[in-house]
DOGUDREN-919629 format. One record per atom (N, C-alpha, C): x, y, z. Coordinates in steps of 0.2 Angstrom, whole numbers, plus 5000, padded with zeros to 4 digits. Atoms other than C-alpha are relative to their C-alpha. Last residue first. Layout:
N
XYZ;...
//
This chain:
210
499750035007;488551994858;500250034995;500150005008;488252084874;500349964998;499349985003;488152004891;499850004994;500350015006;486851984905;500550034996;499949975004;487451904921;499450024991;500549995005;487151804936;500150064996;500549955001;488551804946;499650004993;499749995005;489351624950;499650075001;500549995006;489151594968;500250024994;500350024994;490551514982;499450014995;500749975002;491951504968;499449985004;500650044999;493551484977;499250024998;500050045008;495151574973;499649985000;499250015004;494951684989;499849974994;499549994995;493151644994;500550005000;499550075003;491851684978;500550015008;499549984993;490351804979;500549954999;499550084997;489251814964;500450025005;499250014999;487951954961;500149935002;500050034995;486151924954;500750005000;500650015000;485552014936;500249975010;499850044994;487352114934;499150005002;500650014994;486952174919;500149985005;500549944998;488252244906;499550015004;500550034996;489452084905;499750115000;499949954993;490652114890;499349995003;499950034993;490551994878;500450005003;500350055000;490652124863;500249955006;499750065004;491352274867;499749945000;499650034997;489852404873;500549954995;499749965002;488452524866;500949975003;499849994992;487252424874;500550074999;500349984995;486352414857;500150045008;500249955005;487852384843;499550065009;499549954996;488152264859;500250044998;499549985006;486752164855;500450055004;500049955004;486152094871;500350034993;499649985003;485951924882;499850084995;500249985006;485351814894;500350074995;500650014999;485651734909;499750034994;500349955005;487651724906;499349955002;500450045003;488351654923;499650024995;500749975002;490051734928;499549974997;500349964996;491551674936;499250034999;499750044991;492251534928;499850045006;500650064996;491351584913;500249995006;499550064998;492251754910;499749955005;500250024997;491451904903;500349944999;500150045004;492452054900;499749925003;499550035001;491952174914;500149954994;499749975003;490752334914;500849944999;500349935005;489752254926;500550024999;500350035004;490652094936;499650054994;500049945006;491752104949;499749994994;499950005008;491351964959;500050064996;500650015005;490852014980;500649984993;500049945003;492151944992;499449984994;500549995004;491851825009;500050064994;499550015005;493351775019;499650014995;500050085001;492251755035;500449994993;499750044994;492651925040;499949924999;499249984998;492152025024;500249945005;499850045004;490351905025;500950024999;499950084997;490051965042;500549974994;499250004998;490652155034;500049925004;499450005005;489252125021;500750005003;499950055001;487852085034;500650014995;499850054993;488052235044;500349934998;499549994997;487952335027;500449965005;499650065005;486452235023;500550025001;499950074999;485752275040;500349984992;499750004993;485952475038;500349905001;499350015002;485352455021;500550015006;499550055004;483852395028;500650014997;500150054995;483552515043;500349944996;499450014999;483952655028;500349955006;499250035004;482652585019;500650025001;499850065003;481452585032;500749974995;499650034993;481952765038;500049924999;499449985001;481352825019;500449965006;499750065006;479852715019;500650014998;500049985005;479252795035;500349954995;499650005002;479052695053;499950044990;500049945007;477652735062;500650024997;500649975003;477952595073;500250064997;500049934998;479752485073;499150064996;500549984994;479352315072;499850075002;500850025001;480052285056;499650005004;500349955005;481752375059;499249974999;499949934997;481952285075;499850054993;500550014997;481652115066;500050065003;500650005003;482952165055;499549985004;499849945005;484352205064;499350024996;500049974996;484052035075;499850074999;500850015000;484051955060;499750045006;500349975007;485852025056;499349985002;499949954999;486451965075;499650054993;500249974995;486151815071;499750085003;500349995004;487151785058;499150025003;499949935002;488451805069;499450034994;499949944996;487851655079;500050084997;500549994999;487651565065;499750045005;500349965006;489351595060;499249995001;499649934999;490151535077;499650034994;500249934995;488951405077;500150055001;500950005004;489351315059;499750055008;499949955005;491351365065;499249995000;499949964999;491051245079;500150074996;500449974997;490351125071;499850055002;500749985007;491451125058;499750005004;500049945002;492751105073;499650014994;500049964995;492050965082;500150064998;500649985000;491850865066;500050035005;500149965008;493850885062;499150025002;499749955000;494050815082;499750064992;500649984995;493050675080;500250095000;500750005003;493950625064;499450035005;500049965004;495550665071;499350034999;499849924996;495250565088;500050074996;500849965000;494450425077;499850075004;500449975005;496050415065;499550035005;499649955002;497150415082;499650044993;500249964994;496150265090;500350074997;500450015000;496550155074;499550065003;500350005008;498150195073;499450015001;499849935000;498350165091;499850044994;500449974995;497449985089;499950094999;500649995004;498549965074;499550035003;499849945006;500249995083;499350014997;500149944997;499549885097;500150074997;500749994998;499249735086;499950075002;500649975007;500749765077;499450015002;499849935001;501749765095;499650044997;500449954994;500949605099;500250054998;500550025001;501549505083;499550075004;500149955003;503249595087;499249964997;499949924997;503249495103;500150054995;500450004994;502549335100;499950075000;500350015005;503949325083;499550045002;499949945004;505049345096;499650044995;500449964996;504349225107;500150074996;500750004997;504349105093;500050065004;500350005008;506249125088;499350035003;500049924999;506849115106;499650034995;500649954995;505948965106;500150055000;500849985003;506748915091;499550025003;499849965009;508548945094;499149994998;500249924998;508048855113;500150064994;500649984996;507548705102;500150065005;500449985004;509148715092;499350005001;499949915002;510248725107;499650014994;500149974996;509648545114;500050094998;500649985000;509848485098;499550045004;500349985004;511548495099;499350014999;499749934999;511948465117;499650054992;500649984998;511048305113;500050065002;500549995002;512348285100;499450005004;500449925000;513848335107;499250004996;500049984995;514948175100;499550075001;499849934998;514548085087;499950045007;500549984999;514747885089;500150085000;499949984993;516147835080;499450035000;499949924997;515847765062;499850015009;500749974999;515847565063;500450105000;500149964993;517547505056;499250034999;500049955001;517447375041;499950055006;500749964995;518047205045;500150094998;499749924995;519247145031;499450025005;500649924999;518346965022;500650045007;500249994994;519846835019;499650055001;500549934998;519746775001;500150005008;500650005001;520946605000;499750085002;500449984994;522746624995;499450014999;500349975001;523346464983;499550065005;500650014998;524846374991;499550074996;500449964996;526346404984;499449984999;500450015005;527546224985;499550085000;500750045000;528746224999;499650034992;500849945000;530246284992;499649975001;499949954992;531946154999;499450055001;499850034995;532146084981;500050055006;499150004997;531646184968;499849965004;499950004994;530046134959;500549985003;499350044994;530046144942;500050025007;499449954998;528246224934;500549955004;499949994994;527146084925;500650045003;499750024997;527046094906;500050025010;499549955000;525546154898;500549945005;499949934994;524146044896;500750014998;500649925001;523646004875;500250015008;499749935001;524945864876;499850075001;499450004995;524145754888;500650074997;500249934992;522445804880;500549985004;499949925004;523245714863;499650065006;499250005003;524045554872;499850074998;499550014994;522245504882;500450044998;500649954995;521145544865;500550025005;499949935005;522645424854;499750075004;500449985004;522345274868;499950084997;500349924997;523645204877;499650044994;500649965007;523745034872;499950045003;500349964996;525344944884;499550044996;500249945002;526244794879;499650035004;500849995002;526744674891;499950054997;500149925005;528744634888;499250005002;500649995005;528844464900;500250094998;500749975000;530444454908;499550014995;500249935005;531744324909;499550015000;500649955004;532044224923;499950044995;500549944999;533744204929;499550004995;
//
């Protein structure tokens, strides 16, 4: 029988020290396949479902905004005809207000009337004396004094009273040692004053001690 050759074998120090460095391989029962490493498999992601009702949808938010519109249409129109009205209502007053000033300005001129009337007749009258004259004129100032009564018209109380601006207009003046009066107290009436209720129509001219 042949004898065998021994052939050495050089395995090189590098080889030997990155054979220890890996880890040992796991045992492999008998009968277990081997596992297999699992590759990534991509998941299909569902599409969202199409919505349902959506022409329906929009469909109701275009009649939701016509009705809108006409709504709007229609209180639009309304203002217009409110202002109109308005409008036509001031010029009704305004026509109206100046209809009666009118009014009244002829009702009083009318009556006033009447008084020149008074006087013309006194001044035409012949062989008229100077007494019958002056009772022809106090006859028409008379007449004129119950016009001015009826239109709301009173004289100012004013001689012998104390004197008070709001009513009275001092025109000039007196000692009142002189008049023999309280001091500004009215003792002349130069031009009376008339006033309507609470309302000063003329102030009366006055002369008032000091």
């Amino acid at each position: 029988m042949p004898s065998r050759k021994k052939i050495p074998i050089r395995v090189k120090k590098q080889d030997l020290e990155e054979r220890k460095a890996q880890p040992p391989a796991a045992p492999v029962e008998e009968g277990v396949p081997p596992v297999m490493e699992a590759e990534a498999v991509p998941v299909p992601v569902p599409s969202p479902p199409p919505t349902e009702g959506a022409p329906e949808a929009a469909e109701e938010v275009v009649e939701e905004l016509e009705k809108t519109t006409e709504e709007l249409e229609m209180w639009k129109d309304r203002a217009l005809r409110l202002e109109a009205e308005m409008d036509n209502f001031r010029k009704r007053q305004r026509r109206l207000a100046e209809d009666q000033v009118q009014a009244d300005k002829e009702r009083l001129l009318r009556a006033f009337l009447a008084v020149a009337d008074d006087l013309a007749r006194a001044l035409s009258a012949d062989g008229v004396d100077a007494e019958s004259l002056r009772q022809g004129v106090d006859l028409t100032y008379q007449s004129m004094m119950r016009l001015l009564s009826q239109e709301g018209v009173e004289p100012i109380e004013a001689e012998g009273q104390p004197f008070d601006p709001a009513w009275h207009e001092a025109v000039g003046t007196v000692s009142h040692e002189e008049a023999g009066v309280e001091p500004d107290t009215v003792v002349e009436v130069v031009q009376p004053g008339y006033r309507i209720g609470d309302r000063l129509l003329r102030p009366a001219r006055v002369i008032v001690a000091t």
